[in-house]
N, C-alpha and C positions, 0 to 999 in steps of 0.2 A: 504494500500500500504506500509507504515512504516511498519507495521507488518511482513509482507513478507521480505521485504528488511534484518530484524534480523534476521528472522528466517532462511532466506540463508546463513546468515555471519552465524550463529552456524552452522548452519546444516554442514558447509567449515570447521571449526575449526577443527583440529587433536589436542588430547591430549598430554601436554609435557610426555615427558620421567622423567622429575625431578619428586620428590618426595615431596609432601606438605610441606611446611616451619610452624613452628610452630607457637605461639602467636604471636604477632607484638606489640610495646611499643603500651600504655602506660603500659599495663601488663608485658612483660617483654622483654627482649632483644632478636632478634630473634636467634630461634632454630638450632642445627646444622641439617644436609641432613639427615630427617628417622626418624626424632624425633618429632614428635606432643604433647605432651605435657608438664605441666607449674605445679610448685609445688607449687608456689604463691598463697594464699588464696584467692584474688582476681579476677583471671583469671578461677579461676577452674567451672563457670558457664561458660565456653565461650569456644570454639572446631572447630576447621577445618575438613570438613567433608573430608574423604580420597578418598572414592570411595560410588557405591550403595549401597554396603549392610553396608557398615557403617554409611548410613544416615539413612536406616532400621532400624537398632539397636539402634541409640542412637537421633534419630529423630522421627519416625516414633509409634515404639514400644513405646519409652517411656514414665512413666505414671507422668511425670511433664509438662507441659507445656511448649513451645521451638518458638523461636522467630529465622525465620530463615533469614539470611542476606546474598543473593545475588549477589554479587558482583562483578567488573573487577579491576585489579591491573591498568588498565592504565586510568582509571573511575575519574575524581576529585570530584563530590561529594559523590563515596563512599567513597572515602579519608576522608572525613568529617563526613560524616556520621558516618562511625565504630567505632570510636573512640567513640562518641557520646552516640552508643547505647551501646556498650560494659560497660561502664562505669554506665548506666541507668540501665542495668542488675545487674549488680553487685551489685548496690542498696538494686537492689529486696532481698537481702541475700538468695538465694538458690530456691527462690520461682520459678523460672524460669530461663531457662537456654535459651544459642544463641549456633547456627551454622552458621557457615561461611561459605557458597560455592562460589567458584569462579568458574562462568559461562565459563570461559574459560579452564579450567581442567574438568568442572564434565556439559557437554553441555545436555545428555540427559536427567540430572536433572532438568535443565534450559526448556528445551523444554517441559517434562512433566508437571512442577508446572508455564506454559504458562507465564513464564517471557519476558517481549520483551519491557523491558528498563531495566536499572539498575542505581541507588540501587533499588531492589524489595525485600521486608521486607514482611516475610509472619508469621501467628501468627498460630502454630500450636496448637490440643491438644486432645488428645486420637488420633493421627495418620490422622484427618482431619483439612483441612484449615478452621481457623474460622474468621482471618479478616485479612485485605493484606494492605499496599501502597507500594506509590512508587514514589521513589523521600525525597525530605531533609526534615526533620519535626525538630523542635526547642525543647531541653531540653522538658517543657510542653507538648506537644504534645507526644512524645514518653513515658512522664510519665502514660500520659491517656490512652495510646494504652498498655502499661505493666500493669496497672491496671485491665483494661477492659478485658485482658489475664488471669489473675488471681482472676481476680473476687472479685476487694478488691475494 
């Protein structure tokens, strides 16, 4: 029944007209309107997906491994979350990279990769899902899940 209940609220959603905002601190200070990327050594693992075929390209296709992150701007523990795992990536030095979708912009992306909570953190790699949650996980925990992603 919960199930349903999101997937009406997405299904309702109409996409904004704005244009995706770039990085968000602690990475760097946000982007002007049109501008998606960060020239900052540390953010350059991490990306806001625009639309479908750019989560194709730089999701889907690509042959690193990609941790993707879910989320709603009006979400509190994605609020917590992103930072968290962003900063966990980063770690990784390059081994793995994140995308950021916000279910609220990119809904039929939401609907296909069967999100229905957020935060939903899915662990991509060669272009299929190989392990998911959902919901807060602590430093530790998202250490073992970027690991277990890259096979170290």
């Amino acid at each position: 029944m919960a199930q349903r209940l999101v997937v009406r609220r997405l299904l309702s959603l109409t996409p904004r007209t704005l244009p995706p905002q770039g990085p968000q601190a602690p990475c760097a200070p946000p982007a002007p309107l049109g501008r998606a990327f960060s020239t900052s050594a540390g953010c350059r693992s991490t990306f806001n997906v625009q639309d479908g075929s750019d989560f194709q390209d730089r999701v889907v296709n690509n042959p690193k491994p990609v941790v993707v992150d879910f989320h709603a701007q009006w979400c509190g523990p994605c609020k917590i979350l992103g930072p968290r795992l962003e900063k966990m990536v980063a770690k990784q030095e390059g081994k793995v990279l994140m995308a950021k979708v916000d279910i609220d912009d990119h809904t039929d992306l939401a609907i296909e990769y069967e999100v229905s909570a957020v935060p939903t953190v899915l662990a991509m790699k060669n272009g299929d899902v190989v392990d998911k949650f959902v919901g807060i996980k602590d430093e530790d925990q998202l250490e073992a899940f970027l690991k277990k992603l890259i096979g170290a």
